[in-house]
C-alpha positions in Angstrom: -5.8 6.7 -38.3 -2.8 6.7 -37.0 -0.2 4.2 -39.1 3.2 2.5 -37.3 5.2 -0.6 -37.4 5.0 -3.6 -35.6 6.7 -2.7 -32.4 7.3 1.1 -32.8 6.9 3.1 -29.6 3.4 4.4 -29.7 2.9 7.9 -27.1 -0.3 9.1 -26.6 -1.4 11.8 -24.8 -5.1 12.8 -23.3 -5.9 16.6 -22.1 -8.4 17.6 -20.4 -9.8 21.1 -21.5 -12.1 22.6 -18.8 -11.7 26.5 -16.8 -11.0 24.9 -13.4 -7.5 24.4 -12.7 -8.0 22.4 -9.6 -8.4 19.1 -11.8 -6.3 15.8 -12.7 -6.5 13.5 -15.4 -5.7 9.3 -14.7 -5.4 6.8 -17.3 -7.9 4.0 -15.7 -8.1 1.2 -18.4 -7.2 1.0 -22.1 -8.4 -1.9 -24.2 -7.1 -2.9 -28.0 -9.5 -4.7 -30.6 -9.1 -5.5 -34.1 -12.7 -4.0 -34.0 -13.7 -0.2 -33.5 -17.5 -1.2 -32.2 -16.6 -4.9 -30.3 -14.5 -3.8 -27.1 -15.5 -7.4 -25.4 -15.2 -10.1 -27.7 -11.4 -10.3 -28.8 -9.5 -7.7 -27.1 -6.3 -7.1 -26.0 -5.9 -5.1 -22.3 -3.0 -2.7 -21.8 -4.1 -1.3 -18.5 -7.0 -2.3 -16.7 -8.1 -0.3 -13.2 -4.1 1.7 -12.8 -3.3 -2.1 -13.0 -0.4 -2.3 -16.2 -1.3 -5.2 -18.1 1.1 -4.9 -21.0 5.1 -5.0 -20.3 5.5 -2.3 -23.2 2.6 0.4 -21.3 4.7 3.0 -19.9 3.5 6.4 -17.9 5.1 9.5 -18.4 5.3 12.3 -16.4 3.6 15.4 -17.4 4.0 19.0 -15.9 0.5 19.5 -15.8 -2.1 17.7 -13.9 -4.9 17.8 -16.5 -2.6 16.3 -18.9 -1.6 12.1 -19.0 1.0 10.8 -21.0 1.3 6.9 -21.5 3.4 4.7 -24.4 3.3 1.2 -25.5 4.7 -0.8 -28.2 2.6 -1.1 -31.5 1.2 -4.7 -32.1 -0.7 -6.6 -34.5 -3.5 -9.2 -33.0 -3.1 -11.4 -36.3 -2.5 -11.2 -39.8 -6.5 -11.1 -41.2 -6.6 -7.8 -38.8 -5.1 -4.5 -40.0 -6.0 -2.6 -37.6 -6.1 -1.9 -34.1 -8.8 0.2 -32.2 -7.8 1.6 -28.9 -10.5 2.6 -26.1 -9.4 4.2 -23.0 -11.2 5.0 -19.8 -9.9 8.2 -17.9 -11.0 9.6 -14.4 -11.1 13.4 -13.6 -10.7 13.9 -9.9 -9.9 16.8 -8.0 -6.2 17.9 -7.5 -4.5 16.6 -4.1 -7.7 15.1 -3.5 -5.7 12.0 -1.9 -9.0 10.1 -1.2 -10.1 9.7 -5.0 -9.7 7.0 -7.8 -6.8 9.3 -9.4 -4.1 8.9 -6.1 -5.1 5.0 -5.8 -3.3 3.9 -8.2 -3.5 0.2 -9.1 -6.7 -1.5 -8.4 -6.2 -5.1 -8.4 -10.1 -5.8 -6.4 -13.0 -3.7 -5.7 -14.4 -4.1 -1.9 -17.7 -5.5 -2.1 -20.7 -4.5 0.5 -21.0 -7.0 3.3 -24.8 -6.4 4.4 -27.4 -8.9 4.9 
């Protein structure tokens, strides 16, 4: 566990460890719950497909590609809750690699297939 106060800047930080330098790391969704093993039920989203959800979610720049950096403030759902799970989704794409999910960015719609 990590403990902070209500409203305290919380930074995080996800690396990717792997021998191939060629990849990049993007923060895709995060989602809060007062509950480690219910992600669906009462939740909270702080970014949700590169979309920013939460005013207080912040990116920071990193100097190295396999590394995202992101901040929000610390929040409380309720009282009876006194704690807060975070689960994040990250993508791995290769680096310069302009046609993957890491370059796109925010998401808002996924295209759907017009066939018969």
């Amino acid at each position: 566990p990590y403990y902070v106060d209500l409203n305290q800047n919380l930074f995080l930080q996800a690396s990717l460890h792997s021998s191939d330098p060629n990849l990049v790391v993007f923060v895709d969704t995060c989602v809060a719950s007062p509950d480690p093993s219910n992600f669906s039920t009462l939740t909270y989203e702080l970014i949700r497909s590169g979309c920013v959800k939460d005013p207080t979610y912040s990116s920071y720049y990193s100097p190295y590609s396999d590394v995202a950096r992101f901040a929000f403030n610390a929040f409380s759902f309720v009282s009876r809750y006194p704690s807060v799970y975070l689960q994040c989704e990250l993508v791995v794409c290769r680096y310069n690699d302009y046609s993957s999910r890491c370059y796109q960015g925010c998401v808002s719609r996924f295209k759907r297939n017009a066939g018969s």
